[in-house]
C-alpha positions, 0 to 999 in steps of 0.5 A: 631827659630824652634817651635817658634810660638808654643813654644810662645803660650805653654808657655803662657797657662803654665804660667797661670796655674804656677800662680795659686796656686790651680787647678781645673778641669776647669782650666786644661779643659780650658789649654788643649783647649788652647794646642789644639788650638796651636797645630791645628794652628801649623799644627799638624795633627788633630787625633794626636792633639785630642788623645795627649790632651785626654790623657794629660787631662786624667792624669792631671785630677788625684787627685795626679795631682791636690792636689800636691804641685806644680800642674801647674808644674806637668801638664807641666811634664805630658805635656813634658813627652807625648810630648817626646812619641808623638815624638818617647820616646827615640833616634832611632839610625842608625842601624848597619848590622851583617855583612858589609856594612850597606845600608841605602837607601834614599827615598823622594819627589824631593825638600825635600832634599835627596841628600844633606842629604846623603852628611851629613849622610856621613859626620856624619858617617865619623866623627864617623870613619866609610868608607860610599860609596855614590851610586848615582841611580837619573838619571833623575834630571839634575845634581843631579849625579853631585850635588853628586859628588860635596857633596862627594868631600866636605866630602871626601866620594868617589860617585859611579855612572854609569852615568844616562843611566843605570837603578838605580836597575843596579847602586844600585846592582854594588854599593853594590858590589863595596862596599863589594870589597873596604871594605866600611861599609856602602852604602847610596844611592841616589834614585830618587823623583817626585813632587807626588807619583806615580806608576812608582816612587814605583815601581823603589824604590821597585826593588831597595829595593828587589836587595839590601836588605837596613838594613835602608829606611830613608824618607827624607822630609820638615819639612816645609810642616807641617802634609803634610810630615806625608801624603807623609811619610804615603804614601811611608810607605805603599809601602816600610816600612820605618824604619825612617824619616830625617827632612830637614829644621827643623831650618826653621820650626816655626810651628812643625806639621810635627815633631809632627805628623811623629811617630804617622801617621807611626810608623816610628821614626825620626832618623835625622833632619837637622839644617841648610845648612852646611854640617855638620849641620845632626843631631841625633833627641831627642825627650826629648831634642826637647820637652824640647825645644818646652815648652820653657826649652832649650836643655843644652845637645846639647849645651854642645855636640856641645861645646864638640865637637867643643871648644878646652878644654886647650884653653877654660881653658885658656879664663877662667883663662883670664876673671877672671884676666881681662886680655882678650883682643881683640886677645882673643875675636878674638879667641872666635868668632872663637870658637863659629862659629864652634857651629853653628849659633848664634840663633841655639845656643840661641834657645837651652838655657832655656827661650831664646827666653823670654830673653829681648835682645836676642828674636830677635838676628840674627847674620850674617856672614856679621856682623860676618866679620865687627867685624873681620875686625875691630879686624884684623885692629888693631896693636897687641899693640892695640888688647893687649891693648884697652885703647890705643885706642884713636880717632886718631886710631880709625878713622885709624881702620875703614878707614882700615877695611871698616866700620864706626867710630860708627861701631867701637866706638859700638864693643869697648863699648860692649867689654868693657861692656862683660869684665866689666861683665866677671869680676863681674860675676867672682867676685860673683863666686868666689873659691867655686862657686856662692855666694848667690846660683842661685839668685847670680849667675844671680844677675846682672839682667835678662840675656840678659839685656843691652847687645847686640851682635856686630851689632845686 
């Protein structure tokens, strides 16, 4: 999970001080030398590190602070709120030319993900009914037109290219004009990186720049080199004025110096992160929602856009009305998996609900496209009276279900136990809805016992 390692020891030093019903000005000296400690092991860089905990000390210190009804709690508001300004405060979106195309020019060290991301800016700019031309200007790493073109095909955004013996200022200037001939929106150009800075990079990137004019120069790096990205987005800062920063391998990153670091070191606001190597998986960066998630509180709104966005709604209505009759069935649950995987891997998903990663059970879930395809394999070995109708599953057909789907017995004995298990609780916790909602308010609502507790995913 993202920020788990920070996340963890945030949430130990806020528990501590929830637990105690007065606090002193002690107990909150000795929490932020704890939060310093996290974030310095995080990777935050040190000068950010030092100015967030002076100025959260500063605030919780405050008598409203300390003789509040909740004061543990208004310390952790105080430390939520710096943390969503440290990050950027609000969502800074892509911006938009006066008169078309917009031209967003991608800029990053080699490896950090520049032509790739491009592929998933377009795709994300498609999906929001905009016309993207993809420019291709790297003429000196081996393949990386080619790698273009291929992102392009997959999204279904045309590439322009010169191939690799014209200069990428001459590529650039004809994209754009092609552009402005084909009635393209926007440009995205794919420039060119090093393994370091230098001279000769810059100086490319900044003729680039002149020719073009770019309404957007986005820096593109690893999220997994921790406060070493706020140095090399530092650096390109200083030559090209960045007006934002994409965050490749976000998911991969379990420390979150980088994220943390970004905005302060350069003024520059993340505008993108990537969650995952889908093409799909760009996303728009909240600081809020990626704060919230750090101190361990989820992100329920990029949940619910993702589900938004990718569950069909009549069907869903449909799911609901099945699990409170009891009448889902293997055909159903077949259907659901389906829905899901278009959310997003199944940690992703986790890692946005409140206190998942405390959850007993699911902590550790991960769930792979191998173990994926195991439960469909078995699902799709059943007859449709079977799917229909599980407790015609008896020892004779099951044996034929796992000779037929290439696994074991136990393999489907395990998925038909848990299916039976998830449509006893569908229908218990559809009881204590009931008409009118929870009986018994949250406390019913989660009255079988802690989420997550004797329930595991299918192979996991």
């Amino acid at each position: 999970m993202a920020f788990e390692g920070l996340s963890n020891r945030l949430q130990n030093v806020f528990s501590k001080l929830r637990s105690k019903g007065k606090l002193t000005e002690d107990d909150v000296t000795e929490a932020m030398r704890e939060v310093r400690l996290a974030l310095l092991e995080a990777d935050v860089n040190f000068k950010v590190v030092k100015d967030f905990v002076a100025r959260v000390k500063e605030k919780a210190i405050g008598t409203e602070v300390l003789k509040s009804f909740t004061p543990g709690m208004a310390v952790i508001d105080i430390v939520n709120k710096e943390m969503t300004a440290l990050m950027g405060g609000t969502q800074a979106k892509l911006a938009r030319a006066n008169k078309p195309p917009t031209v967003v020019m991608m800029v990053g060290l080699q490896g950090a993900g520049k032509t790739t991301s491009s592929g998933k800016l377009a795709k994300l700019l498609l999906k929001q009914n905009h016309r993207p031309l993809l420019v291709a200007c790297d003429i000196y790493r081996p393949a990386a037109i080619k790698q273009l073109q291929i992102l392009g095909e997959q999204v279904k955004a045309p590439v322009f290219t010169l191939g690799d013996q014209v200069s990428p200022v001459e590529i650039a200037r004809a994209g754009l004009e092609h552009a402005r001939e084909h009635g393209h929106d926007y440009v995205i150009i794919d420039t060119a990186g090093r393994l370091h800075i230098d001279e000769q990079l810059m100086e490319e990137l900044s003729n680039i720049q002149q020719v073009t004019k770019p309404d957007e120069i986005l820096l593109v790096v690893d999220a997994m080199t921790g406060q070493e990205a706020a140095n090399v987005a530092q650096s390109f800062n200083e030559r090209l004025t960045l007006t934002g920063v994409v965050l490749t391998k976000l998911d991969s990153d379990t420390r979150g110096g980088a994220a943390l670091s970004v905005k302060s070191v350069t003024g520059c606001p993340i505008k993108f992160a990537t969650l995952g190597e889908k093409i799909d998986a760009l996303e728009p960066f909240y600081p809020d929602r990626m704060a919230s998630r750090i101190l361990g509180m989820g992100d329920m709104l990029s949940l619910i856009e993702k589900a938004q966005t990718t569950i069909d709604a009549e069907k869903a209505a449909e799911m609901e009305r099945k699990m409170r009759t009891a009448e889902f069935t293997f055909e159903d649950f077949l259907e659901q998996m389906e829905q899901v995987k278009k959310m997003g891997p199944i940690d992703q998903i986790l890692d946005m609900l409140p206190g998942a990663n405390k959850m007993k059970g699911l902590k550790d879930v991960k769930v792979d496209d191998k173990q994926m395809g195991r439960v469909v394999a078995i699902v799709k070995s059943m007859t449709k009276e079977e799917k229909k109708k599980p407790e015609l599953l008896n020892a004779s057909r099951r044996k034929r279900i796992a000779a037929g789907s290439g696994t074991t017995l136990q393999d489907v004995n395990r998925l038909i136990k848990q299916f039976d298990d998830m449509r006893k609780m569908m229908k218990q916790f559809s009881s204590m809805m009931g008409p009118k909602g929870p009986k018994g308010g949250m406390k019913g609502k989660f009255g079988m016992g802690k989420p997550g507790k004797g329930f595991k995913f299918p192979f996991g």
